[in-house]
N, CA, C and O atoms as CSV, one atom per row, in Angstrom:
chain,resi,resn,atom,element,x,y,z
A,1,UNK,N,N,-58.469,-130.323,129.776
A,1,UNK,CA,C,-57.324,-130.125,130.628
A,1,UNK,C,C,-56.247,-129.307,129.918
A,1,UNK,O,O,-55.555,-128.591,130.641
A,2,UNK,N,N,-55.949,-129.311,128.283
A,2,UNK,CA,C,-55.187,-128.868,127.833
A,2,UNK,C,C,-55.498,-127.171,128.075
A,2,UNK,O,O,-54.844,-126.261,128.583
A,3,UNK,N,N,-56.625,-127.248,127.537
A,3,UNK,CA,C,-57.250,-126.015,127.635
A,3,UNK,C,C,-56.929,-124.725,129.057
A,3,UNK,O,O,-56.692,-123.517,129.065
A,4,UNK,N,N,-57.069,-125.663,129.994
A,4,UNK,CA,C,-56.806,-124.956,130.970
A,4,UNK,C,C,-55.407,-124.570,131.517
A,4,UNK,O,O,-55.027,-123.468,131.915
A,5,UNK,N,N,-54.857,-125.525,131.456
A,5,UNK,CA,C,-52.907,-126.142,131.145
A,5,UNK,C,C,-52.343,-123.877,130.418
A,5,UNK,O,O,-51.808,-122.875,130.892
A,6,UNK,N,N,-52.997,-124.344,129.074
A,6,UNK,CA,C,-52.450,-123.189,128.096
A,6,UNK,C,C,-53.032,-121.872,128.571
A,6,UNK,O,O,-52.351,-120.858,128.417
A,7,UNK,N,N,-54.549,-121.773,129.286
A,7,UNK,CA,C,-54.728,-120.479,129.716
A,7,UNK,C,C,-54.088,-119.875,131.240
A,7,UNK,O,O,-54.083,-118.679,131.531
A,8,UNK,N,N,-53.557,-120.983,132.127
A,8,UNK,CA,C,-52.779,-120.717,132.969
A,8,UNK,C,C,-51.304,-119.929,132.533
A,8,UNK,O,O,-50.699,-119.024,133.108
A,9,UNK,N,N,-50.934,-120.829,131.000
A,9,UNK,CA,C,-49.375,-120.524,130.829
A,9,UNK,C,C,-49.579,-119.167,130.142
A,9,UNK,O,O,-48.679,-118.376,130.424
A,10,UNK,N,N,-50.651,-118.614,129.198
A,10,UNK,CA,C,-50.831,-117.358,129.054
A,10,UNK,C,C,-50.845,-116.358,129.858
A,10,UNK,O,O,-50.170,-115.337,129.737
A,11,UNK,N,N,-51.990,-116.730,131.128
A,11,UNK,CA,C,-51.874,-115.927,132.002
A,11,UNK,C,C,-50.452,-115.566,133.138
A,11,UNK,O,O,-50.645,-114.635,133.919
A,12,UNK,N,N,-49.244,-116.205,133.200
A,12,UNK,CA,C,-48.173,-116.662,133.434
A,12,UNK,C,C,-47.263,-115.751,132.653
A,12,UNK,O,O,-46.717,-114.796,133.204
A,13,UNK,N,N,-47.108,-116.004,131.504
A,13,UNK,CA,C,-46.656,-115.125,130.283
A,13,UNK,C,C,-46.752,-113.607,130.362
A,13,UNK,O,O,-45.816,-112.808,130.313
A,14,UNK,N,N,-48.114,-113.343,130.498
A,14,UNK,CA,C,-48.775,-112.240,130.796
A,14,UNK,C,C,-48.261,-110.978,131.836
A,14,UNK,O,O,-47.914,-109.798,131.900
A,15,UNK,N,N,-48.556,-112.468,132.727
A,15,UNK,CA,C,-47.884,-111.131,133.943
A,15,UNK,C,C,-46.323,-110.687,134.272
A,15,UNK,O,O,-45.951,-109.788,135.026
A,16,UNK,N,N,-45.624,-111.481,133.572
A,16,UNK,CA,C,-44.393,-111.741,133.782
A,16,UNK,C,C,-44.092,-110.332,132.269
A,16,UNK,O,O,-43.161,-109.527,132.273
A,17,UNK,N,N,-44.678,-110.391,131.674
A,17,UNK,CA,C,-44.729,-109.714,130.329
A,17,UNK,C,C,-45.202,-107.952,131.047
A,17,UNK,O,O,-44.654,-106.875,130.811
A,18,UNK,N,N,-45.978,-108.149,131.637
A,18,UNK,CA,C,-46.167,-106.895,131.924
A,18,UNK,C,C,-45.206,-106.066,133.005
A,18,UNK,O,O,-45.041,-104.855,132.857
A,19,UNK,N,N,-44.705,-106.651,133.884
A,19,UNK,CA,C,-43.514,-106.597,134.552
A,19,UNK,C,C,-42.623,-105.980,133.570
A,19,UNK,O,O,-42.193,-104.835,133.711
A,20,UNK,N,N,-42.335,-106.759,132.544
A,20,UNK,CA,C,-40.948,-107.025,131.646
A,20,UNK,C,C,-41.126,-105.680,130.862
A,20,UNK,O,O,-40.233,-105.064,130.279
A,21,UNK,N,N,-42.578,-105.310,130.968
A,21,UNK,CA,C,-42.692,-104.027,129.497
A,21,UNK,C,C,-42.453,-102.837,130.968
A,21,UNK,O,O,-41.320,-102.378,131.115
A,22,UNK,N,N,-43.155,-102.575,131.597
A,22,UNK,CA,C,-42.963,-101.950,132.570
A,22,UNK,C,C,-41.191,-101.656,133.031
A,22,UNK,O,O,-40.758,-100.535,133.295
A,23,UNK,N,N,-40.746,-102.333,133.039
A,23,UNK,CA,C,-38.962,-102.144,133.683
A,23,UNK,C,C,-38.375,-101.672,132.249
A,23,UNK,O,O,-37.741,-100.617,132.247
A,24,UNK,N,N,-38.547,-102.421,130.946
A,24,UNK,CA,C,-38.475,-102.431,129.955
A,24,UNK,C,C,-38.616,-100.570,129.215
A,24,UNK,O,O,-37.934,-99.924,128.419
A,25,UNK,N,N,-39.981,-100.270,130.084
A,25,UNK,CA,C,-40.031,-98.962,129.014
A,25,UNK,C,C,-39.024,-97.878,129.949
A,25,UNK,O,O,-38.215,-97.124,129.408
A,26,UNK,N,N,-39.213,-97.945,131.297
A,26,UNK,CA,C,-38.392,-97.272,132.376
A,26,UNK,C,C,-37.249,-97.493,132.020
A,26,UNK,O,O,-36.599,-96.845,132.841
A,27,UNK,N,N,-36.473,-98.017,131.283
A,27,UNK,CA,C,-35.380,-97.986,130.905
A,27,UNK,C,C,-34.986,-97.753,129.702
A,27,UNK,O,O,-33.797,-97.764,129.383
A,28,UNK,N,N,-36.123,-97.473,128.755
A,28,UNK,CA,C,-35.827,-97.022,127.943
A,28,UNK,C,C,-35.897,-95.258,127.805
A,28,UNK,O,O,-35.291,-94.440,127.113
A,29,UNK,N,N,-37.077,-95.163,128.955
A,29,UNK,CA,C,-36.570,-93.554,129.347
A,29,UNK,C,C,-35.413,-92.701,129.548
A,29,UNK,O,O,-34.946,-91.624,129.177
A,30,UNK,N,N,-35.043,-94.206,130.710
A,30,UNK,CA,C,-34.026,-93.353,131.370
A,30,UNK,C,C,-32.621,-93.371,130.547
A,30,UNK,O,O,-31.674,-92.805,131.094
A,31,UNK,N,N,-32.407,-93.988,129.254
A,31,UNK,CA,C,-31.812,-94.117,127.926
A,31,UNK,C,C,-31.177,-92.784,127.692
A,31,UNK,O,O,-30.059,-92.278,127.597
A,32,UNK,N,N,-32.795,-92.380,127.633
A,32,UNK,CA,C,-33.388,-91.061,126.558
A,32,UNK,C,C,-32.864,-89.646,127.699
A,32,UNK,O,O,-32.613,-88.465,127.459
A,33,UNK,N,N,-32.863,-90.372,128.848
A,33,UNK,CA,C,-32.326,-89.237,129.889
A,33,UNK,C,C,-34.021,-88.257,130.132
A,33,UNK,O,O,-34.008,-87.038,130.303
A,34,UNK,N,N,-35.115,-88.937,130.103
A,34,UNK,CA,C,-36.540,-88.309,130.457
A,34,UNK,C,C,-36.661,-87.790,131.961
A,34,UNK,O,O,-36.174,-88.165,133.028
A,35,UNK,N,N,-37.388,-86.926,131.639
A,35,UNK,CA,C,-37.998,-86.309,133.185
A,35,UNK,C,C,-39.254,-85.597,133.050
A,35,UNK,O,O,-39.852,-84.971,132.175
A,36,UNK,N,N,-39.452,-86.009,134.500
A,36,UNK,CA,C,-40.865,-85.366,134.368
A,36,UNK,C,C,-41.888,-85.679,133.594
A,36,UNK,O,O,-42.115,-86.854,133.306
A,37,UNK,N,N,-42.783,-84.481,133.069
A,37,UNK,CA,C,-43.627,-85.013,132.255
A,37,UNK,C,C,-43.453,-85.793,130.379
A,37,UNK,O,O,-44.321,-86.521,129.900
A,38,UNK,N,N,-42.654,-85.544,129.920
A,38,UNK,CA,C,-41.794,-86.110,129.540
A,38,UNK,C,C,-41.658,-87.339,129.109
A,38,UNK,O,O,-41.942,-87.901,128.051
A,39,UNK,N,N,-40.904,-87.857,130.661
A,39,UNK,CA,C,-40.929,-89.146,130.994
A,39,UNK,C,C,-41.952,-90.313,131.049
A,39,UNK,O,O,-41.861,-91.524,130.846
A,40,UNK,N,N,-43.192,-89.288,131.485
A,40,UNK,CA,C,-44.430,-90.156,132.035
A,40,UNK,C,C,-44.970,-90.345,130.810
A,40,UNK,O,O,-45.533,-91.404,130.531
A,41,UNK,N,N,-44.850,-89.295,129.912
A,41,UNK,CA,C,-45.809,-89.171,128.563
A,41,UNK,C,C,-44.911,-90.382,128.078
A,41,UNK,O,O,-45.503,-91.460,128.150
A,42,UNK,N,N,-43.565,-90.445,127.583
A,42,UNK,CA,C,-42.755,-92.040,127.109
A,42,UNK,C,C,-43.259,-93.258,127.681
A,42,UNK,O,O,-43.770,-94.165,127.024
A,43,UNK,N,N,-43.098,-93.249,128.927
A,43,UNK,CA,C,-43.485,-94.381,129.222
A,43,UNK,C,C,-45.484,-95.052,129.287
A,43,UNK,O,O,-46.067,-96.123,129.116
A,44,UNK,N,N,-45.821,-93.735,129.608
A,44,UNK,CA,C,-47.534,-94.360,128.863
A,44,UNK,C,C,-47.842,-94.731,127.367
A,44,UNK,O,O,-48.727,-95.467,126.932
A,45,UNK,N,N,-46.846,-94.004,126.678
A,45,UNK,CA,C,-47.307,-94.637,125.214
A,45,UNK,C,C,-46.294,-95.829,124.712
A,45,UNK,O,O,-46.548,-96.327,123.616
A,46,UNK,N,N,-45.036,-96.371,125.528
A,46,UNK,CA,C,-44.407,-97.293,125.390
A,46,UNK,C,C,-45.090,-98.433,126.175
A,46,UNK,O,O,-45.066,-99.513,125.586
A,47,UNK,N,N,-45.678,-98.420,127.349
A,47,UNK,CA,C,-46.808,-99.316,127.843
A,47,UNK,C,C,-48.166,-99.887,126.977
A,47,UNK,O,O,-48.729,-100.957,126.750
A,48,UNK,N,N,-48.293,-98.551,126.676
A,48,UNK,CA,C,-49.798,-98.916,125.600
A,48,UNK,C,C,-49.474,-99.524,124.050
A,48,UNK,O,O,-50.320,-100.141,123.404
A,49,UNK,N,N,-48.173,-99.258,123.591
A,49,UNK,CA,C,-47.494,-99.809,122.451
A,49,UNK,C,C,-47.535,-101.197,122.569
A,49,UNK,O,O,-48.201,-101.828,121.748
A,50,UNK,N,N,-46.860,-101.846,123.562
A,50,UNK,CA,C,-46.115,-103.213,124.250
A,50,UNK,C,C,-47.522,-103.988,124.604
A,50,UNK,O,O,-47.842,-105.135,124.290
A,51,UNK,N,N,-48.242,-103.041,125.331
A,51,UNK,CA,C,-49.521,-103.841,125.829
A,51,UNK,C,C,-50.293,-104.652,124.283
A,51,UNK,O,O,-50.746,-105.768,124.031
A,52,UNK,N,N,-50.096,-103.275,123.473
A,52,UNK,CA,C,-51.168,-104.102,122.192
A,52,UNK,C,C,-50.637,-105.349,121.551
A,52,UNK,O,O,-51.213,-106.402,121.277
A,53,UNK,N,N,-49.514,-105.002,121.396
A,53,UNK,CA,C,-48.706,-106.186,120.769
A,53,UNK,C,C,-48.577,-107.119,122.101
A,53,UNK,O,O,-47.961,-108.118,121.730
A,54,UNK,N,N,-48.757,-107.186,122.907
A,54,UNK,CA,C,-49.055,-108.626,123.938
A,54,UNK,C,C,-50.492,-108.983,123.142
A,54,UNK,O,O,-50.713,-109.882,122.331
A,55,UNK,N,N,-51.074,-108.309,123.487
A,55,UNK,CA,C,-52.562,-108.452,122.845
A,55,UNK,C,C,-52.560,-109.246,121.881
A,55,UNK,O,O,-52.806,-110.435,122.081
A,56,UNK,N,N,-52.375,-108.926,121.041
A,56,UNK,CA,C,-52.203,-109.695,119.742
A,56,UNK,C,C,-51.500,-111.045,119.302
A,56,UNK,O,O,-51.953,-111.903,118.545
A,57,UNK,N,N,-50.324,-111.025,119.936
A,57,UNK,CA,C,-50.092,-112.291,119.796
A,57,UNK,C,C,-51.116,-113.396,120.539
A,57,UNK,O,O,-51.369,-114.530,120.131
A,58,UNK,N,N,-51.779,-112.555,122.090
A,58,UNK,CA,C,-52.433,-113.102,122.631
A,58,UNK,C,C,-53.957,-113.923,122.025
A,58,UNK,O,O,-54.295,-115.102,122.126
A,59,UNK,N,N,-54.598,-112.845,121.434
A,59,UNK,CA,C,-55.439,-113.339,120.506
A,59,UNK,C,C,-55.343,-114.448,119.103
A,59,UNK,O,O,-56.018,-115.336,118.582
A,60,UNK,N,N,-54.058,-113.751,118.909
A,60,UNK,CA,C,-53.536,-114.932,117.797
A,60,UNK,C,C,-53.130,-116.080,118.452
A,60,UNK,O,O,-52.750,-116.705,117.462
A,61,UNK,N,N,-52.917,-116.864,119.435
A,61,UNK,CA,C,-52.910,-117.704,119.885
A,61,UNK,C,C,-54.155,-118.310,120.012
A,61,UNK,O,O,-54.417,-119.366,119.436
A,62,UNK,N,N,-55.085,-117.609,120.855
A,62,UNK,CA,C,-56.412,-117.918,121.234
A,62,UNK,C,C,-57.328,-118.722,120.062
A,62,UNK,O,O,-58.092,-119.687,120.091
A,63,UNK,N,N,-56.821,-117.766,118.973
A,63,UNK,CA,C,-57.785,-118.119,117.381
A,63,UNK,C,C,-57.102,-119.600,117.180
A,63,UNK,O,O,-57.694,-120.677,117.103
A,64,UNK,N,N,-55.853,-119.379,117.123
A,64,UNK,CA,C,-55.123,-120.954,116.795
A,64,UNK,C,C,-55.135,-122.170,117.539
A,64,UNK,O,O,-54.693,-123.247,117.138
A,65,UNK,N,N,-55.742,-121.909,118.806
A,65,UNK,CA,C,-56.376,-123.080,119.618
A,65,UNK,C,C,-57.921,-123.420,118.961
A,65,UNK,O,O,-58.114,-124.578,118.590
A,66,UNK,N,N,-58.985,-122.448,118.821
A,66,UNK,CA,C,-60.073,-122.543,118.415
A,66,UNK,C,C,-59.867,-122.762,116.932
A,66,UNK,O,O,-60.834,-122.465,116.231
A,67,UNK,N,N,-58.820,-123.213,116.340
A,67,UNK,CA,C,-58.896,-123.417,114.831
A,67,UNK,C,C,-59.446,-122.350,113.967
A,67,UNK,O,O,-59.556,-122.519,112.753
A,68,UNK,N,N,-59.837,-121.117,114.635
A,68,UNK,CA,C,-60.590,-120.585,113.548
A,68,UNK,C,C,-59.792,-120.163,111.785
A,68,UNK,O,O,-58.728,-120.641,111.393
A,69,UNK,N,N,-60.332,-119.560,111.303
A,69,UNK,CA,C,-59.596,-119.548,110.178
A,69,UNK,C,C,-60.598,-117.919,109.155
A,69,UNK,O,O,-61.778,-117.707,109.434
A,70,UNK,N,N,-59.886,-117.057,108.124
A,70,UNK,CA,C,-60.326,-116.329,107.287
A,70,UNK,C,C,-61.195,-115.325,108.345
A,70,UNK,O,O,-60.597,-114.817,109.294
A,71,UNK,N,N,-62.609,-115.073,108.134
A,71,UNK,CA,C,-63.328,-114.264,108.655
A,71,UNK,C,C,-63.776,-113.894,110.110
A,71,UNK,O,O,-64.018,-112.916,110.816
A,72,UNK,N,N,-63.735,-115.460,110.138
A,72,UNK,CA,C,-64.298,-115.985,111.684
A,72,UNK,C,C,-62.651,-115.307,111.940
A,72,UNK,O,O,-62.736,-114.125,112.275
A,73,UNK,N,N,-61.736,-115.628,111.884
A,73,UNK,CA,C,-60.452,-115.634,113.296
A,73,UNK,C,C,-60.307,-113.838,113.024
A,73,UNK,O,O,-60.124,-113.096,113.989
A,74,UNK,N,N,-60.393,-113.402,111.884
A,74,UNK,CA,C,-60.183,-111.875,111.836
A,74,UNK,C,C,-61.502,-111.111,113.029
A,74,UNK,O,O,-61.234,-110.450,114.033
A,75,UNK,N,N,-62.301,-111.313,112.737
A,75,UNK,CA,C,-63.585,-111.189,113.845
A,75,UNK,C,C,-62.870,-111.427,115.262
A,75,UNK,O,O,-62.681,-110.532,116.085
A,76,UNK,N,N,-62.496,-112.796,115.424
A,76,UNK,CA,C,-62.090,-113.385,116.996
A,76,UNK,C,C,-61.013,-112.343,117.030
A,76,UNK,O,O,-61.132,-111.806,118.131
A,77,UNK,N,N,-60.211,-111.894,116.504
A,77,UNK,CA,C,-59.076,-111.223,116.854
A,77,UNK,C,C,-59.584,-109.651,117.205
A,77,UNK,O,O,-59.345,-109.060,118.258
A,78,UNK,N,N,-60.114,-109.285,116.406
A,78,UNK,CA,C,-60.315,-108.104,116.258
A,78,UNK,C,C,-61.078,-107.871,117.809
A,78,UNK,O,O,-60.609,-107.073,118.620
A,79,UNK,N,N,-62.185,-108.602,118.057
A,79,UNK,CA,C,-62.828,-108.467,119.269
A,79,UNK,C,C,-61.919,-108.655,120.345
A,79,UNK,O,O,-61.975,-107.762,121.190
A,80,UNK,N,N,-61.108,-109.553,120.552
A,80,UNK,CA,C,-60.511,-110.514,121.624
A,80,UNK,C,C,-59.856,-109.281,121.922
A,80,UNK,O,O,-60.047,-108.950,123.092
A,81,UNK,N,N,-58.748,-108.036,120.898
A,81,UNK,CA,C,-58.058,-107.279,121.075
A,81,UNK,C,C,-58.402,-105.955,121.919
A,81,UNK,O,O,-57.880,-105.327,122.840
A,82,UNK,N,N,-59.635,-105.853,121.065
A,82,UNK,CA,C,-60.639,-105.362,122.178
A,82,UNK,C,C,-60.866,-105.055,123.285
A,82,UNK,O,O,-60.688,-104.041,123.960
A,83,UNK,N,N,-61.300,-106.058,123.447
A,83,UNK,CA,C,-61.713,-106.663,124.953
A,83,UNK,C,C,-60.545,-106.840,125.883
A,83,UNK,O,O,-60.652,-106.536,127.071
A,84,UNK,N,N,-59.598,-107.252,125.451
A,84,UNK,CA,C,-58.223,-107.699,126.241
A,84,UNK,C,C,-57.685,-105.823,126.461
A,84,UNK,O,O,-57.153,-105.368,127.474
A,85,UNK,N,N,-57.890,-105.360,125.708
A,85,UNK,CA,C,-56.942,-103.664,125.889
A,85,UNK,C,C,-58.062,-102.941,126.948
A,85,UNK,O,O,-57.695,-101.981,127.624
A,86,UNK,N,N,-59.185,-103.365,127.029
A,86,UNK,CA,C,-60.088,-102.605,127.720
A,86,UNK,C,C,-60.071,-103.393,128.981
A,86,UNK,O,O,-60.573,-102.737,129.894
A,87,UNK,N,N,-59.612,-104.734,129.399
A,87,UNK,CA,C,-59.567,-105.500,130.685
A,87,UNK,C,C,-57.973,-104.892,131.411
A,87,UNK,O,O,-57.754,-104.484,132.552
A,88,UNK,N,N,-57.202,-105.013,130.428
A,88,UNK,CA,C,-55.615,-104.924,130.967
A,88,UNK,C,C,-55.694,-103.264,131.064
A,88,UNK,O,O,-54.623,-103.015,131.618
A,89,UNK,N,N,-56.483,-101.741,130.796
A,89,UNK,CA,C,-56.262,-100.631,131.285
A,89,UNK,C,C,-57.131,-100.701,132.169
A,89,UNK,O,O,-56.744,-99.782,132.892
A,90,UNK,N,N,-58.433,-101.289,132.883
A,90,UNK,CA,C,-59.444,-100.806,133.902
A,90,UNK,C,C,-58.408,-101.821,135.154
A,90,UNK,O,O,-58.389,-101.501,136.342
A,91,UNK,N,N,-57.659,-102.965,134.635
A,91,UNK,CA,C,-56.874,-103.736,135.557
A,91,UNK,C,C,-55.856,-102.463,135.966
A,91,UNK,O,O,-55.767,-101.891,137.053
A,92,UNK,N,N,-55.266,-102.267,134.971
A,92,UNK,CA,C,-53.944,-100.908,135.452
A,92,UNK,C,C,-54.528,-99.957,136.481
A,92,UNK,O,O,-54.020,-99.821,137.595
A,93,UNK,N,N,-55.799,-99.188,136.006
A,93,UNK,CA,C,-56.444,-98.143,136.597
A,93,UNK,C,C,-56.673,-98.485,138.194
A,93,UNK,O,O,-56.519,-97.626,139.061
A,94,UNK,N,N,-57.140,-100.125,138.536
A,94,UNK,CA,C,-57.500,-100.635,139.826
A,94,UNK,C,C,-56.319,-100.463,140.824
A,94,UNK,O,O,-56.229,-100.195,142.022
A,95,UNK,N,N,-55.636,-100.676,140.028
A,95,UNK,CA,C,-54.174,-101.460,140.900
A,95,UNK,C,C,-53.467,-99.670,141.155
A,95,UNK,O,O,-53.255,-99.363,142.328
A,96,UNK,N,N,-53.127,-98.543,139.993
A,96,UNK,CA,C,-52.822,-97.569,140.478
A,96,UNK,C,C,-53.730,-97.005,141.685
A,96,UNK,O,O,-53.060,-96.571,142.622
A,97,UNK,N,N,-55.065,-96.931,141.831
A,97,UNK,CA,C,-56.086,-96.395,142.627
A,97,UNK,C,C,-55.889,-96.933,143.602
A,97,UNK,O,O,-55.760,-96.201,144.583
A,98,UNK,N,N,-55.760,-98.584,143.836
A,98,UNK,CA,C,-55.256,-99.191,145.258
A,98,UNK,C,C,-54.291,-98.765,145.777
A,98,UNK,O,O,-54.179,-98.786,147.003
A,99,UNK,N,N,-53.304,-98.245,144.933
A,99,UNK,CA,C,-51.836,-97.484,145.273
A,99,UNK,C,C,-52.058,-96.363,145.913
A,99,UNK,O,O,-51.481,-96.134,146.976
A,100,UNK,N,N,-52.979,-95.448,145.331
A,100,UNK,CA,C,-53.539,-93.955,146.155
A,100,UNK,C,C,-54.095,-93.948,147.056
A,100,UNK,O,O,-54.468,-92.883,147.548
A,101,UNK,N,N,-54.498,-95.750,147.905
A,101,UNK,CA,C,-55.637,-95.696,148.559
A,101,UNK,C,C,-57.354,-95.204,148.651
A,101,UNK,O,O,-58.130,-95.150,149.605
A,102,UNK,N,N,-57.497,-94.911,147.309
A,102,UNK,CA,C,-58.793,-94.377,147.012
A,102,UNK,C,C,-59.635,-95.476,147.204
A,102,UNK,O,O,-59.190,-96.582,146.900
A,103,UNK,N,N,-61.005,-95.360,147.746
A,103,UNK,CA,C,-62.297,-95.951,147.934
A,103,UNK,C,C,-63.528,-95.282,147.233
A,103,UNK,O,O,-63.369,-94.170,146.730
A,104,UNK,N,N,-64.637,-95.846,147.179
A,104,UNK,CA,C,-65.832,-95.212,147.167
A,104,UNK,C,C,-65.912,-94.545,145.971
A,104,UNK,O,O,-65.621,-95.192,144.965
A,105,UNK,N,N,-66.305,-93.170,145.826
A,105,UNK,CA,C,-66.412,-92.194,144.804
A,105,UNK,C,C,-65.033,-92.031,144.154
A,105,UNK,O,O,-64.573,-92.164,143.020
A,106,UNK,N,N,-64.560,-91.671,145.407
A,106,UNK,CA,C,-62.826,-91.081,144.568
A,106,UNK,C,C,-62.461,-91.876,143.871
A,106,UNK,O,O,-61.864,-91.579,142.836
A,107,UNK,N,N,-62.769,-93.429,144.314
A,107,UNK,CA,C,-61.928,-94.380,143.354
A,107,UNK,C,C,-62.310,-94.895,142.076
A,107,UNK,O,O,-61.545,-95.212,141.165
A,108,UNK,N,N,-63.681,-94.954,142.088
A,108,UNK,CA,C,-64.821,-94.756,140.686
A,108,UNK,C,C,-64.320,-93.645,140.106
A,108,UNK,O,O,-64.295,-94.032,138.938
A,109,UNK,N,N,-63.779,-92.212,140.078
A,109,UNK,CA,C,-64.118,-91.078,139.259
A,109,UNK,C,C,-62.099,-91.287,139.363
A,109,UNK,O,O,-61.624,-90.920,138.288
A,110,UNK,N,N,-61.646,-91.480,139.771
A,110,UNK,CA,C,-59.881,-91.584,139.349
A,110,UNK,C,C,-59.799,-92.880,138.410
A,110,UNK,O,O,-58.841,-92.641,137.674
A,111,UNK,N,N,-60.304,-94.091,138.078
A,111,UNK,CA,C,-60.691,-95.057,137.339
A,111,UNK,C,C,-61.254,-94.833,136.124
A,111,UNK,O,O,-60.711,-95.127,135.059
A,112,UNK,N,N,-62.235,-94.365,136.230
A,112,UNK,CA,C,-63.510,-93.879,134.715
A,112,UNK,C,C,-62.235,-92.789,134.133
A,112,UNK,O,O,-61.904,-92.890,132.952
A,113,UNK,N,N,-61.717,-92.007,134.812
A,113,UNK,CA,C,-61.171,-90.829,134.250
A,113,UNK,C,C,-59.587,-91.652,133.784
A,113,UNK,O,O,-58.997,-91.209,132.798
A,114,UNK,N,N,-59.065,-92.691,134.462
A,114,UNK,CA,C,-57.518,-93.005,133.834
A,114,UNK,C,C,-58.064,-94.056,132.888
A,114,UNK,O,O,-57.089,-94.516,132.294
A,115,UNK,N,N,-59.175,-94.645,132.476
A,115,UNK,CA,C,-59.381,-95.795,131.745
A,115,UNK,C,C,-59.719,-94.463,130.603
A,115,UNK,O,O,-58.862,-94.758,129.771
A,116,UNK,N,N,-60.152,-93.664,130.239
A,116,UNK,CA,C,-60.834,-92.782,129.179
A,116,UNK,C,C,-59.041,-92.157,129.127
A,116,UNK,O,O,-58.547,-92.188,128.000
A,117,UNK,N,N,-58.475,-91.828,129.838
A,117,UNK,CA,C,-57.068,-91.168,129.357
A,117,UNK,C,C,-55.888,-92.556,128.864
A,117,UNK,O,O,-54.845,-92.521,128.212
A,118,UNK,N,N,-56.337,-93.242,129.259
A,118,UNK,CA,C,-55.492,-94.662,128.674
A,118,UNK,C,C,-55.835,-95.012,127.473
A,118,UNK,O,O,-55.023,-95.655,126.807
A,119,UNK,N,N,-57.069,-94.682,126.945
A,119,UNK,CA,C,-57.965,-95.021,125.609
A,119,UNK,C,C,-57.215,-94.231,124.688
A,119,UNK,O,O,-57.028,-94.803,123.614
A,120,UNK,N,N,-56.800,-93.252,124.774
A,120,UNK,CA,C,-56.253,-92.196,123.991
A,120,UNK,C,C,-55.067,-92.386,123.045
A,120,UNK,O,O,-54.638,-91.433,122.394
């Protein structure tokens, strides 16, 4: 029960976190007085900055529930970080594509193509 309790409040954290980096980097643009491309280029690499470091603490949590410790938790982390940066950009990629209304092909080849430009 605990278990599930703490992956709710992560996932909770999470989204509220991604919100927060999102308004967060948009304002740090508009700081900077950005436009245009510019702007977009700041705020994708202030997203992908913020995202990793969610990541990470995220995983470092994860390891510290599973007790791991030395090799094993460097492994769990290293993967978990992974895996979590490659779920949270194909999640981004879905949710912009639902925004364009894309289906079918278009929405497979605008996806494959923003998850490979998010990797970057």
């Amino acid at each position: 029960m605990k278990k599930i309790i703490f992956a709710l409040v992560v996932l909770f954290l999470a989204s509220q976190t991604a919100y927060a980096v999102e308004a967060s980097c948009d304002t740090k643009a508009a700081e900077k007085k950005l436009a245009g491309a510019a702007k977009n280029s700041f705020i994708k690499k202030c997203e992908k900055d913020t995202n990793v470091n969610v990541a990470k603490a995220d995983c470092d949590a994860k390891a510290a529930e599973k007790k791991l410790a030395g090799a094993a938790k460097n492994s769990f982390i290293k993967k978990c970080e992974k895996d979590t940066d490659v779920n949270v950009t194909k999640a981004d990629c879905d949710a912009k594509a639902a925004e364009k209304k894309l289906k079918g092909a278009a929405k497979n080849s605008f996806t494959k193509k923003c998850v490979t430009d998010a990797s970057k």
